[in-house]
VEXDREN-2710 file (C-alpha; in Angstrom, 1 decimal):
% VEXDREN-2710
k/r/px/py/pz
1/UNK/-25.0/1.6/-41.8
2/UNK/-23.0/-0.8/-40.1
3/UNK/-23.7/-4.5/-39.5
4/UNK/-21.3/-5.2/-37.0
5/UNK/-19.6/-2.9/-34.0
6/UNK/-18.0/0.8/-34.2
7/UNK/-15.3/1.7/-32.1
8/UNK/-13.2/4.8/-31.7
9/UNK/-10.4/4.6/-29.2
10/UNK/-8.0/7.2/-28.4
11/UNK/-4.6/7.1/-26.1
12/UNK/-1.4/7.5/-25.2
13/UNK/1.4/7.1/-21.9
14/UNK/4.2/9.4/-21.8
15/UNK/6.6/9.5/-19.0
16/UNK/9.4/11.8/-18.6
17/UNK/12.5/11.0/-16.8
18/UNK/15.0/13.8/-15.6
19/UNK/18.3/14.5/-13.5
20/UNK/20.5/17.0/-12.6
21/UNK/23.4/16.5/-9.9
22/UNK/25.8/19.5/-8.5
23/UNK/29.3/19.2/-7.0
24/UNK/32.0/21.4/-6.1
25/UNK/34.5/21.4/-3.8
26/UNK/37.3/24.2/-2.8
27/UNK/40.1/25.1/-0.2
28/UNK/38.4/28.9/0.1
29/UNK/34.7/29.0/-1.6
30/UNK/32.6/26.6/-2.9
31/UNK/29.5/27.3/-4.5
32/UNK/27.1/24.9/-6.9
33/UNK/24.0/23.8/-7.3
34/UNK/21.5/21.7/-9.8
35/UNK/18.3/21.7/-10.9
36/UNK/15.5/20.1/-12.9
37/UNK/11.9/21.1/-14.4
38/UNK/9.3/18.7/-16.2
39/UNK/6.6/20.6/-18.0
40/UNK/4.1/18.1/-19.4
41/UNK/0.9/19.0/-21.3
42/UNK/-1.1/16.8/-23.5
43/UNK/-4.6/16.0/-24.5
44/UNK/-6.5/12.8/-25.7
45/UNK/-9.9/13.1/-27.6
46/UNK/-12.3/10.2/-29.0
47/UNK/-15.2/11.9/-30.6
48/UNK/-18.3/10.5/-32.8
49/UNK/-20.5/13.4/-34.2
50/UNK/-23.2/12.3/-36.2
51/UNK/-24.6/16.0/-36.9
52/UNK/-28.1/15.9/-39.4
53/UNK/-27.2/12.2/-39.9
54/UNK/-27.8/8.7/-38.5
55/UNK/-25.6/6.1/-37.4
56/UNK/-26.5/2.1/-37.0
57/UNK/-24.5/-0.3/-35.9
58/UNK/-24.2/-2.9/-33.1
59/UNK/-22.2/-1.8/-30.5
60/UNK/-21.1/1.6/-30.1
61/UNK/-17.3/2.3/-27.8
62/UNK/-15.5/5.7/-27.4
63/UNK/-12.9/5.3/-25.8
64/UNK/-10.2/7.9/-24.6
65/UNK/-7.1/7.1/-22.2
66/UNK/-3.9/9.0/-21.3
67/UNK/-1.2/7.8/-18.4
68/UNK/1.6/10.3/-18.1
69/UNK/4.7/10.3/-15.4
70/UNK/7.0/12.6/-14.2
71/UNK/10.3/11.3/-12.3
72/UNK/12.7/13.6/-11.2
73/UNK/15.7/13.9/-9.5
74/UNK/17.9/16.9/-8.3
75/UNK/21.0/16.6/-5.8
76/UNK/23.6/18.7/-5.0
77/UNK/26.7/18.4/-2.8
78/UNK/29.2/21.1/-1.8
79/UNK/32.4/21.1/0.6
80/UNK/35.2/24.1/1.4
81/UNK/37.6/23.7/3.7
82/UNK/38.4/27.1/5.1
83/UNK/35.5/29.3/4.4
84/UNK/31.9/29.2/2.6
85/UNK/29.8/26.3/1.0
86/UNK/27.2/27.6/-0.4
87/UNK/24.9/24.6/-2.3
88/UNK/20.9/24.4/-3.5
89/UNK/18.6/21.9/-5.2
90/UNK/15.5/22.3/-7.4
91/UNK/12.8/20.1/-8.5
92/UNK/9.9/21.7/-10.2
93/UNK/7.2/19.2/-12.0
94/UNK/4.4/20.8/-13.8
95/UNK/1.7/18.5/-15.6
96/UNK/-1.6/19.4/-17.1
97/UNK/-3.2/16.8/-19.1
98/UNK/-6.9/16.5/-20.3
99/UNK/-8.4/13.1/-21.9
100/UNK/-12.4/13.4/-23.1
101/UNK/-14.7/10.7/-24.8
102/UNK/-17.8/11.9/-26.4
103/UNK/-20.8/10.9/-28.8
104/UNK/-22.3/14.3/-29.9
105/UNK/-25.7/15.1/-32.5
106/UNK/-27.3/13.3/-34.7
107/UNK/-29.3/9.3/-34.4
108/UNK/-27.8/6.7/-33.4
109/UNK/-30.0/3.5/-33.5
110/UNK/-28.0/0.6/-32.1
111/UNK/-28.9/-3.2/-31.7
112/UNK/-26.3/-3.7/-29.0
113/UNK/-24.5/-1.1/-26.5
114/UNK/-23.3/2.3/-26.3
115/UNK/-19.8/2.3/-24.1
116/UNK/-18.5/6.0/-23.5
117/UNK/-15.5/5.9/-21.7
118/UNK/-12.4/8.7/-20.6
119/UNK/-9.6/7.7/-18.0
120/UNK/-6.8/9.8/-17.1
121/UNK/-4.0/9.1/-14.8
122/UNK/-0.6/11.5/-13.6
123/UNK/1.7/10.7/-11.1
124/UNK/5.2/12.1/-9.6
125/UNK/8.0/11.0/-8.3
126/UNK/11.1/13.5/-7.1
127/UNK/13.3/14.5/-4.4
128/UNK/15.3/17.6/-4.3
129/UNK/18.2/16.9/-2.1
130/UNK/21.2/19.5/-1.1
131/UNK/24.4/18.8/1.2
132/UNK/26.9/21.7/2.6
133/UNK/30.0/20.9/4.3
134/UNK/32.5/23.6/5.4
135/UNK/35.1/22.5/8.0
136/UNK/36.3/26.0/9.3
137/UNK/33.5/28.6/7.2
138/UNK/30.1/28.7/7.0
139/UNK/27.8/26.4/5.6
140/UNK/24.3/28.0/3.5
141/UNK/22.0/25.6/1.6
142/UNK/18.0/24.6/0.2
143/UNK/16.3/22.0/-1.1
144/UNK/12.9/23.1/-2.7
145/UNK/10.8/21.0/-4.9
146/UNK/7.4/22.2/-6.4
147/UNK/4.5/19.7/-7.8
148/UNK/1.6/20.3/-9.5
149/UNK/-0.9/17.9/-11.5
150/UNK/-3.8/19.6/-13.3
151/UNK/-6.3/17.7/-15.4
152/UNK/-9.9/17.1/-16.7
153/UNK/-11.5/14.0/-17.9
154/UNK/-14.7/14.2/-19.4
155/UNK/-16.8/11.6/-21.0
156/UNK/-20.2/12.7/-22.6
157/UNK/-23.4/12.1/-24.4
158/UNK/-24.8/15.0/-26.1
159/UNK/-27.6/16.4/-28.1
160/UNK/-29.1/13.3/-29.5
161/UNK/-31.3/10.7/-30.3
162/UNK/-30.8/7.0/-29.2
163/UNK/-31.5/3.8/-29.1
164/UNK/-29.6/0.7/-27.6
165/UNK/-29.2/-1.8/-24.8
166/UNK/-27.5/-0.6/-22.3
167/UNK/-25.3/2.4/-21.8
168/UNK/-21.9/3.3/-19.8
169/UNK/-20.6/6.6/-19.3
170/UNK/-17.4/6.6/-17.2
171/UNK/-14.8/9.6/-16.1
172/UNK/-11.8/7.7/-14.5
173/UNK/-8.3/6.1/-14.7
174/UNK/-6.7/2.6/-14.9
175/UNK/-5.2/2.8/-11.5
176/UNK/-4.7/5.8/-9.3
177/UNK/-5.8/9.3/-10.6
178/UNK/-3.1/11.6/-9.7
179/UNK/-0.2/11.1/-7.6
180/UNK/2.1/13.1/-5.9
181/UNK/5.3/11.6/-4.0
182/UNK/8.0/14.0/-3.1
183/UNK/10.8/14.8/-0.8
184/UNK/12.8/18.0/0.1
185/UNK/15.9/17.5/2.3
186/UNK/18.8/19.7/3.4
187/UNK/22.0/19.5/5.2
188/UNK/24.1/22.3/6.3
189/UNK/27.1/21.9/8.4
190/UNK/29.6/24.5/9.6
191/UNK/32.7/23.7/11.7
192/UNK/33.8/27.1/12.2
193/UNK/30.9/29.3/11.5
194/UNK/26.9/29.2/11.2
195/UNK/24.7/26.5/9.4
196/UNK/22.2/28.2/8.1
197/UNK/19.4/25.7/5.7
198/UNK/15.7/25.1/4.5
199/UNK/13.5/22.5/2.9
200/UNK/10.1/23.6/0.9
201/UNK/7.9/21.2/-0.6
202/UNK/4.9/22.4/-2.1
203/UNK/2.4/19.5/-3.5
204/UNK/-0.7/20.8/-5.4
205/UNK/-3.7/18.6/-7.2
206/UNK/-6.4/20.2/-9.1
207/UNK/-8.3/17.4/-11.2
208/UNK/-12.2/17.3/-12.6
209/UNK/-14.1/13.9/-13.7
210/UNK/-17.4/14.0/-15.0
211/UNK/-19.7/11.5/-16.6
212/UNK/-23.0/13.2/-18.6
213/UNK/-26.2/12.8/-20.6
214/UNK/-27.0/16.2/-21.7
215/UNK/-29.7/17.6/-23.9
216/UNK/-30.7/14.0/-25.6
217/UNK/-33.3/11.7/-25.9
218/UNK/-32.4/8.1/-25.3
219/UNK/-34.5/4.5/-25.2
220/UNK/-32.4/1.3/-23.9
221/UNK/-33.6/-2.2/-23.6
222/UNK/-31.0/-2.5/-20.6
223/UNK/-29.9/-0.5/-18.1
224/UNK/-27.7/2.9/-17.9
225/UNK/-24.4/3.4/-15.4
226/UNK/-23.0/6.8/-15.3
227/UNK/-19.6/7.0/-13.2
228/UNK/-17.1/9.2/-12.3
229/UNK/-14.7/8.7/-9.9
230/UNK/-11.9/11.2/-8.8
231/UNK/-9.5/9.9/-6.5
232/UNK/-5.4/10.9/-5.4
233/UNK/-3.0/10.9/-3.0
234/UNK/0.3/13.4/-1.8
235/UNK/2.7/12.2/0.5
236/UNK/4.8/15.2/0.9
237/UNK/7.9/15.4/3.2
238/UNK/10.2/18.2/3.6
239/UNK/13.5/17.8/6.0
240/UNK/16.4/20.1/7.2
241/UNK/19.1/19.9/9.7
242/UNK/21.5/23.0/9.9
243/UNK/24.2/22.8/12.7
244/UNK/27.2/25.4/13.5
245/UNK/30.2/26.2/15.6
246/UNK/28.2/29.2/16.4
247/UNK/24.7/28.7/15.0
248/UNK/22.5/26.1/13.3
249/UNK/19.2/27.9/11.6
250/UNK/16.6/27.2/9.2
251/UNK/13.5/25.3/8.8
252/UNK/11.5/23.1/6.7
253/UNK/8.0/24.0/5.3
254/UNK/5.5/21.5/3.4
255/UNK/2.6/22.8/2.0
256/UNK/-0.1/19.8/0.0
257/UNK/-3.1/20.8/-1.3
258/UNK/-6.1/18.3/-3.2
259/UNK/-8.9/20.6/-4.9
260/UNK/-11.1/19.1/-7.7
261/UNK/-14.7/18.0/-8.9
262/UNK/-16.7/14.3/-9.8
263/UNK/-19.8/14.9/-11.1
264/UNK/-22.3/12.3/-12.4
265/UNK/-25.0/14.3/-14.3
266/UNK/-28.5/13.8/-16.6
267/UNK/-29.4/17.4/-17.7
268/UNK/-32.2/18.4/-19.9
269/UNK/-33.0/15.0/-21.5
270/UNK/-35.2/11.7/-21.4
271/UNK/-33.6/8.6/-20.5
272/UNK/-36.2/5.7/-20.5
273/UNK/-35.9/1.4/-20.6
274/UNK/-38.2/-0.6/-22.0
275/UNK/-36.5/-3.8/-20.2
276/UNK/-37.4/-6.0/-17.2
277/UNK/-35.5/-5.0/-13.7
278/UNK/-33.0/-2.8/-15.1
279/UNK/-31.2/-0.3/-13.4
280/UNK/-30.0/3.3/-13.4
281/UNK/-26.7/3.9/-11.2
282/UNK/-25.1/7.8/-10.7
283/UNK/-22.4/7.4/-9.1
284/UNK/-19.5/10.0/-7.9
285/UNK/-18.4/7.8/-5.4
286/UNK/-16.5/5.5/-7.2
287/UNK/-12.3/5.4/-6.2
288/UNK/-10.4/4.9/-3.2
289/UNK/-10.7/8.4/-2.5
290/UNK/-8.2/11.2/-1.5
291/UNK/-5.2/11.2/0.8
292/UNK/-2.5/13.2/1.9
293/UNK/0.1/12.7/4.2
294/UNK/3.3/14.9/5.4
295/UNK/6.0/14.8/7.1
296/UNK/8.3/18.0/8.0
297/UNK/10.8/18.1/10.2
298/UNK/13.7/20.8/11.8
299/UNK/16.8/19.6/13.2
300/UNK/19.2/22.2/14.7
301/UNK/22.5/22.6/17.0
302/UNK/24.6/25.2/17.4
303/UNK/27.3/26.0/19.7
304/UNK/25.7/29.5/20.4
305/UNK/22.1/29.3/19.3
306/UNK/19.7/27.1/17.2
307/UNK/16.8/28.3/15.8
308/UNK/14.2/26.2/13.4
309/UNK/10.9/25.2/12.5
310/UNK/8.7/23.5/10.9
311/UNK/5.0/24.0/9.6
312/UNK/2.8/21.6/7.5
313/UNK/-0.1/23.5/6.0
314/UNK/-2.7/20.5/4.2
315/UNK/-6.1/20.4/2.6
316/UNK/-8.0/19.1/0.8
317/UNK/-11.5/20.2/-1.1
318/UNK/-13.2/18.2/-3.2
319/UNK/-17.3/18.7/-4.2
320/UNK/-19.1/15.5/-5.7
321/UNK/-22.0/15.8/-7.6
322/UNK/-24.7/12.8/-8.5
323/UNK/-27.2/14.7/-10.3
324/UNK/-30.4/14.6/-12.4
325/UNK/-31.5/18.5/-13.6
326/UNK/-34.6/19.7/-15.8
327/UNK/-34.6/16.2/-17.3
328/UNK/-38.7/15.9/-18.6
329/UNK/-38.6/12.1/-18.2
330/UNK/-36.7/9.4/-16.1
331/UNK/-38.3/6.1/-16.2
332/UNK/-38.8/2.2/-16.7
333/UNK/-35.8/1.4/-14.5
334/UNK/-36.4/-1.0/-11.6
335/UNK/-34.0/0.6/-9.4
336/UNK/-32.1/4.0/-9.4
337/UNK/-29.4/5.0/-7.0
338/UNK/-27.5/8.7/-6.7
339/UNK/-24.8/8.2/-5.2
340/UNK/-22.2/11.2/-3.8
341/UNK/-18.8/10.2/-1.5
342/UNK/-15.6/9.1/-0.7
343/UNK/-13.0/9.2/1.7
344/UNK/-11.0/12.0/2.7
345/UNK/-8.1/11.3/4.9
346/UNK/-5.0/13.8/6.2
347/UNK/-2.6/12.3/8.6
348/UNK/0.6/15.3/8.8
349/UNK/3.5/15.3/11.2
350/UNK/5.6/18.3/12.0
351/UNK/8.8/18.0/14.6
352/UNK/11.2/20.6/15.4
353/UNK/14.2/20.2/17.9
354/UNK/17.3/22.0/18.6
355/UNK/20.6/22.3/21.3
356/UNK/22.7/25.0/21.4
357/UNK/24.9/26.5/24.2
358/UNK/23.4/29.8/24.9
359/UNK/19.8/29.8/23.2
360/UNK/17.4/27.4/21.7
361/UNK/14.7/28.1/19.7
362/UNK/12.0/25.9/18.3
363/UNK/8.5/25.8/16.8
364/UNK/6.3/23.6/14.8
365/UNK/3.1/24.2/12.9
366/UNK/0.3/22.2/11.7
367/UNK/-2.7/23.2/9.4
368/UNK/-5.0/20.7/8.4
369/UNK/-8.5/20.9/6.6
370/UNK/-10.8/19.2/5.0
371/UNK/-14.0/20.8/3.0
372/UNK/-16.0/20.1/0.0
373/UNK/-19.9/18.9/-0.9
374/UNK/-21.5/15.9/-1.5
375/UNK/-24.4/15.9/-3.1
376/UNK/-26.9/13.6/-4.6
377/UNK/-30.1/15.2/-6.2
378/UNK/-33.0/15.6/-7.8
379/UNK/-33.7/18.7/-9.3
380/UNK/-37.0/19.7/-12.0
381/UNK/-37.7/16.2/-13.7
382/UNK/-40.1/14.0/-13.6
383/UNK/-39.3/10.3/-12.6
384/UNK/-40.9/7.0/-12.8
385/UNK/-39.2/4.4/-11.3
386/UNK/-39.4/1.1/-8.9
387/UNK/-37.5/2.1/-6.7
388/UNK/-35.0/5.2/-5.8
389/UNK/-32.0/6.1/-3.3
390/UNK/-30.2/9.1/-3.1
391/UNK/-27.3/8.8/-0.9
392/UNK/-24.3/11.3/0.4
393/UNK/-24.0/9.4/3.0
394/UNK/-20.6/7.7/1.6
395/UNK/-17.0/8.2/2.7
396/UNK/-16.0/9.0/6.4
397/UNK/-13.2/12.4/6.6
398/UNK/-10.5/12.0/9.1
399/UNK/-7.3/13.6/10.4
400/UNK/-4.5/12.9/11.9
401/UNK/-2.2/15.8/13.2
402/UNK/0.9/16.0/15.3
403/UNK/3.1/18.9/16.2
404/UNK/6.1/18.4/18.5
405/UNK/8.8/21.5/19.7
406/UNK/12.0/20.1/21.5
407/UNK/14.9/22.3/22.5
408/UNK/17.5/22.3/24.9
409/UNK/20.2/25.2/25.8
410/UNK/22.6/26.5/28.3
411/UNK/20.9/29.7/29.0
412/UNK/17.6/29.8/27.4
413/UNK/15.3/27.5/25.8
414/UNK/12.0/28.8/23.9
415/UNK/9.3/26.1/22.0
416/UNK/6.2/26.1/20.4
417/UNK/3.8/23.6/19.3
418/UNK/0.4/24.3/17.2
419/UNK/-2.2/22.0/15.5
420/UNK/-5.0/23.4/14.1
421/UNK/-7.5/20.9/12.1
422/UNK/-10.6/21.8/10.6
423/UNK/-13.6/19.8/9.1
424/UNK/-16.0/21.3/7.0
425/UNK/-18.8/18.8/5.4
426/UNK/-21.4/19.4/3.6
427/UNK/-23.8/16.0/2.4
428/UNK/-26.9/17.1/0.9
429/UNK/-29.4/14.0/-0.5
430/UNK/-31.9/16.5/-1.8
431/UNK/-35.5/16.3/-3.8
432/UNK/-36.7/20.2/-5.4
433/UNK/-39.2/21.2/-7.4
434/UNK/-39.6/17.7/-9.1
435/UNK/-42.7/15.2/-10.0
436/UNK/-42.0/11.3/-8.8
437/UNK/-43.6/8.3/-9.4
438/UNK/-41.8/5.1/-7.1
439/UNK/-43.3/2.0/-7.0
440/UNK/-41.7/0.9/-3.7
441/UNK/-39.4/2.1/-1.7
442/UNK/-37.9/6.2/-1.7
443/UNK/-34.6/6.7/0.3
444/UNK/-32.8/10.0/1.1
445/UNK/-29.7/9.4/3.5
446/UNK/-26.8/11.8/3.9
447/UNK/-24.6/12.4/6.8
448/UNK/-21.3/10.6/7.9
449/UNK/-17.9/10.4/10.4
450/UNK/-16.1/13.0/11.2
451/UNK/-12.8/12.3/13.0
452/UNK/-10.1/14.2/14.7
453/UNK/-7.0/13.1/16.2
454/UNK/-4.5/15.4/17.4
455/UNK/-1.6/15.6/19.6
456/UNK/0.9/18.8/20.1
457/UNK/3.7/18.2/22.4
458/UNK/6.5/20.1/23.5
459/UNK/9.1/20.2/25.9
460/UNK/12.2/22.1/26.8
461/UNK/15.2/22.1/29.2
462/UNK/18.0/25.0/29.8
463/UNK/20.0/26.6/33.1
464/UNK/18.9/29.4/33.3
465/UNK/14.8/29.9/31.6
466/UNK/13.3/27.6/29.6
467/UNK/9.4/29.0/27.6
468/UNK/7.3/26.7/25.8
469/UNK/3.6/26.4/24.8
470/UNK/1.4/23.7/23.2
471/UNK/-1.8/24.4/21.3
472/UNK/-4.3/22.5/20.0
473/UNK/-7.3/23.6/18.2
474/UNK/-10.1/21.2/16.9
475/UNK/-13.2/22.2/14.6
476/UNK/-16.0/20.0/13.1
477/UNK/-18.7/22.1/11.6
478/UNK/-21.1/21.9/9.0
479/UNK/-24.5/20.7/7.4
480/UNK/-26.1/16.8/6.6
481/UNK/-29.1/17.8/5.1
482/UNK/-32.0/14.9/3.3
483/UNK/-35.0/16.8/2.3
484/UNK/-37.8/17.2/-0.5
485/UNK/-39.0/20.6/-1.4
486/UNK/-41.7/21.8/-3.4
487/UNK/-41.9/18.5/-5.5
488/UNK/-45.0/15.9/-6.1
489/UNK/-44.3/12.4/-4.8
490/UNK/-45.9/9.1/-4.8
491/UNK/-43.7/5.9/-3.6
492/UNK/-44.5/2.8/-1.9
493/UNK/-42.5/4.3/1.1
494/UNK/-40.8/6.6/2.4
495/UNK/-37.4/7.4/4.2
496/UNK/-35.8/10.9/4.8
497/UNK/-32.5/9.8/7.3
498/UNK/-30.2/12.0/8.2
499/UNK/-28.0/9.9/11.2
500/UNK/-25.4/7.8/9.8
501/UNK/-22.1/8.0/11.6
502/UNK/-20.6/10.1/14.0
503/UNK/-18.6/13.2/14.6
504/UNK/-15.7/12.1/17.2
505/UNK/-12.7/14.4/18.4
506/UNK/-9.4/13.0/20.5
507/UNK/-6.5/15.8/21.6
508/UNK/-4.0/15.9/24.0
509/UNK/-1.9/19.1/24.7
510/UNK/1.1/18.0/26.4
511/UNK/4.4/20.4/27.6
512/UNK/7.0/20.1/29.9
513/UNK/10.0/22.7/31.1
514/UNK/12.8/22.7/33.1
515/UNK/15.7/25.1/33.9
516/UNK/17.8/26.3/36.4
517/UNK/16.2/29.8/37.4
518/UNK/12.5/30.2/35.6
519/UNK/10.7/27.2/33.9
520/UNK/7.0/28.7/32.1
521/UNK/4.9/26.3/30.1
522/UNK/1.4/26.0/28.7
523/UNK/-0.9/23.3/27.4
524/UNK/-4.1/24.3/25.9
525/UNK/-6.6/22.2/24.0
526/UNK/-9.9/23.4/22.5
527/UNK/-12.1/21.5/20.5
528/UNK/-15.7/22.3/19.1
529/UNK/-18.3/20.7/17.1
530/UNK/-21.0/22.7/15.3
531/UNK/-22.8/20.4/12.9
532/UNK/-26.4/20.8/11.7
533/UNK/-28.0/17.6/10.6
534/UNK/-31.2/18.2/9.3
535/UNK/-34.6/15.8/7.8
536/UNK/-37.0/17.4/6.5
537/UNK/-40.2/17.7/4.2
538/UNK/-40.7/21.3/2.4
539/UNK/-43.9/22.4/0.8
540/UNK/-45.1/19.3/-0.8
541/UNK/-47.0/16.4/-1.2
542/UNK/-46.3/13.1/-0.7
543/UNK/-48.7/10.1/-1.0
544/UNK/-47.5/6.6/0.2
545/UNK/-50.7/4.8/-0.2
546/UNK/-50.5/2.0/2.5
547/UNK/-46.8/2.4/2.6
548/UNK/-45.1/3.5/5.9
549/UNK/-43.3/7.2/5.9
550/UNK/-40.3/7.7/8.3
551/UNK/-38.2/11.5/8.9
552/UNK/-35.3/11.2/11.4
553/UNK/-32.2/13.2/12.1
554/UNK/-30.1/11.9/14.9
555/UNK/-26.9/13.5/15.8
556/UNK/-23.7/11.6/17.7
557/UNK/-20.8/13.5/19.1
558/UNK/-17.6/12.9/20.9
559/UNK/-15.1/15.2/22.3
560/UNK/-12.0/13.8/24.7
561/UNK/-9.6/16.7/25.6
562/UNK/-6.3/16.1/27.9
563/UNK/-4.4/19.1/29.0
564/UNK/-1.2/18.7/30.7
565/UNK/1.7/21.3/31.4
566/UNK/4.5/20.9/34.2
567/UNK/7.5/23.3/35.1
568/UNK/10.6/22.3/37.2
569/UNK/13.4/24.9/38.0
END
């Protein structure tokens, strides 16, 4: 027994710092390179487990925190006078970090609050970064850097009895969750032969947050807040110029990808409050959401051909969970909100442009898509409550594309330019095979905005034929779904809405040619929408006394398409 508070608080911040710079010059051959690697791993664990026994005390805080960094840096330089300069840098960054929080077994009878709290955060910072000079040779160089960030944070009540105030479970960080900046840039030039380079920059994120109650039985006085919030960003750019006395080649490639999971649960227990107009919040919408953005680019001359690229390939797919499952009793609270969402924003560029005397080659790619659930339910439990949302109707998903091929040559000039974006959302706000009591009003809302802007350009100028093409391809598609399915209700009223925000797509396909003999070019631009957005009320019964009862799906879409191509020869 304790008269006063217990706290158990668990934490740490490491950050790792590395470099690695190459150099080498030589009259003949000259070859170096450099590169660096940060593995980071580490856990962080604040646990109470009161198993066959009983804890009292005041107030009750688990806390667990862990901050970790990774800042890199690898450059390399390399010069020959007469023949090859051959150079390379490598950045790789590897973190995988868990922190958890948890109160587990046993009786905990507390006067004042129970605080459960786990925050993890993981960022990098690093550039790979190459040079290659060769006055009379050949010039051959990369730049590659690869990021990745894996972690969990857990916090968790499990398997007991309690009594308290109020009580906070929280999965998050102290600033932002996990964060990617990196850069990948290369330079190869050749005064008496090719320059041949690349640039690769690969950017990955795969994090989980949850906050639960599972398998207990708990009485407050106050209210209850459960909250997990994952949130990131990548900015990702990858750059390479390669020029030649005969030939510049190469290209850059950036791939970012965001995958994870926030979940906000009550599973298989009773959560009740004996207090006056207290609350119960779930919320997995908590953050400032996730971002990428990238940037590749190919810059090539030769005095015979150039040939380059570049191709951004991004996504990100992240589900959300606000969740109350086989729990036998909910109630006392004067308000409970489920709450699933956040933003999802891509913006990627991707340029390539070229010269060369005889032929110029160019393309640029751009993949971009966003997926992932939201979902705030109800799911076999009985609740008994003044009043009740459930909401995925939180966070708006948008991207941003451009692709651009340029290229210029005395004979023959050949570009390509292709976006392709993609938006998959799912928002389910969803009521099955439950038993509720609400004293006023019931809301179910889910849907959203969609947004698409995209642009792919291109344009092309030689004497004798110049070929270039410009794609665009634009997809919305998906389900907003509100509904209540095989479950007992009785509220004050009733609203099932399904028609917040709208699904909106802008592209222009632009490309232009010129040359002396035979100019061919081609702008297309396709865009669909296939979204379902349904309301609905499944097998069973619903009494609203006096109250008013409203269903209502409303869809609003937008699709504004330009297509433009012109030849001159």
């Amino acid at each position: 027994d304790l008269t006063g508070d217990l706290s158990v608080n668990a934490g740490n911040s490491t950050d790792v710092l590395a470099a690695a710079i190459g150099a080498a010059g030589a009259k003949e051959n000259a070859v170096s390179g450099s590169a660096t690697a940060v593995v980071a791993r580490g856990s962080i664990n604040a646990n109470v487990d009161m198993t066959g026994k009983t804890l009292k005390a005041n107030n009750l805080t688990v806390k667990a925190a862990k901050g970790g960094g990774a800042y890199s840096l690898a450059g390399n330089i390399t010069a020959s006078s007469n023949n090859a300069s051959v150079g390379g840098a490598v950045s790789l960054n590897d973190m995988q970090q868990s922190a958890a929080a948890s109160v587990q077994n046993g009786t905990y009878i507390l006067t004042g609050d129970a605080d459960i709290g786990a925050a993890l955060q993981g960022q990098i910072r690093t550039a790979a970064l190459s040079g290659q000079v060769s006055a009379n040779g050949s010039a051959v160089g990369g730049a590659i850097t690869f990021n990745r960030i894996a972690d969990t944070t857990r916090a968790l009540l499990n398997n007991v009895s309690m009594t308290a105030r109020d009580l906070s479970i929280s999965a998050s960080q102290p600033g932002l969750g996990a964060s990617i900046w990196s850069i990948a840039f290369n330079l190869s030039a050749a005064g008496g032969q090719a320059g041949v380079g690349g640039a690769v920059a690969v950017n990955l994120v795969d994090a989980e947050r949850s906050a639960s109650l599972t398998n207990s039985d708990v009485e407050l006085s106050g209210s209850a807040d459960l909250k997990s919030s994952l949130d990131g960003e990548i900015w990702g750019i990858g750059i390479d110029a390669a020029a030649g006395n005969t030939a510049g080649v190469g290209g850059s490639i950036v791939v970012n990808v965001i995958d994870g999971e926030d979940k906000a649960l009550i599973d298989n227990s009773r959560l009740v409050t004996t207090g006056f107009g207290k609350t119960l919040d779930l919320d997995a919408s908590a953050g400032n959401g996730l971002t990428i953005a990238s940037l590749t680019g190919s810059v090539k001359g030769g005095g015979t051909a150039a040939v380059g690229g570049a191709i951004s390939v991004n996504r990100i797919g992240a589900d959300r969970i606000a969740l109350i499952r086989n729990s036998r009793e909910v109630s006392g609270f004067s308000h409970a909100s489920l709450a699933s969402g956040a933003k999802q924003n891509i913006y990627a560029i991707a340029l390539a442009g070229g010269g060369a005397g005889t032929v110029a080659v160019n393309g640029s790619f751009s993949s971009n898509v966003l997926q992932g659930t939201e979902r705030a339910a109800i799911e076999g439990s009985t609740l008994n409550l003044g009043a009740l949302d459930l909401s995925a109707a939180l966070g708006d998903r948008t991207i941003w594309s451009l692709a651009g091929a340029f290229g210029g040559a005395g004979t023959t000039a050949v570009g390509i330019a292709d976006t392709n974006n993609i938006i998959l959302s799912k928002r389910l706000a969803e009521v099955i095979d439950s038993d509720l009591t609400v004293g006023g009003a019931l809301t179910l809302a889910s849907g959203g905005s969609s947004k698409i802007r995209s642009m792919a350009v291109g344009a092309g100028g030689a004497g004798t034929a110049a070929v270039g093409g410009s794609l665009a391809i634009n997809v919305v598609e998906g389900e907003e779904r509100a509904e209540i399915k095989g479950s007992d209700v009785e509220a004050g009223s009733l609203l099932i809405e399904v028609s917040r925000g709208e699904t909106d797509i802008k592209t222009l396909a632009g490309n232009a040619q010129g040359a002396g003999t035979a100019a061919v070019g081609a702008a297309i631009a396709v865009s669909t929408i296939n979204q379902k957005r349904i309301a609905r009320i499944i097998d069973s019964t619903i009494d609203l006394g006096s109250g008013n009862g409203r269903v209502e799906a409303a869809t609003a879409g937008h699709i504004l398409t330009l297509a433009v191509a012109g030849v001159g020869g």
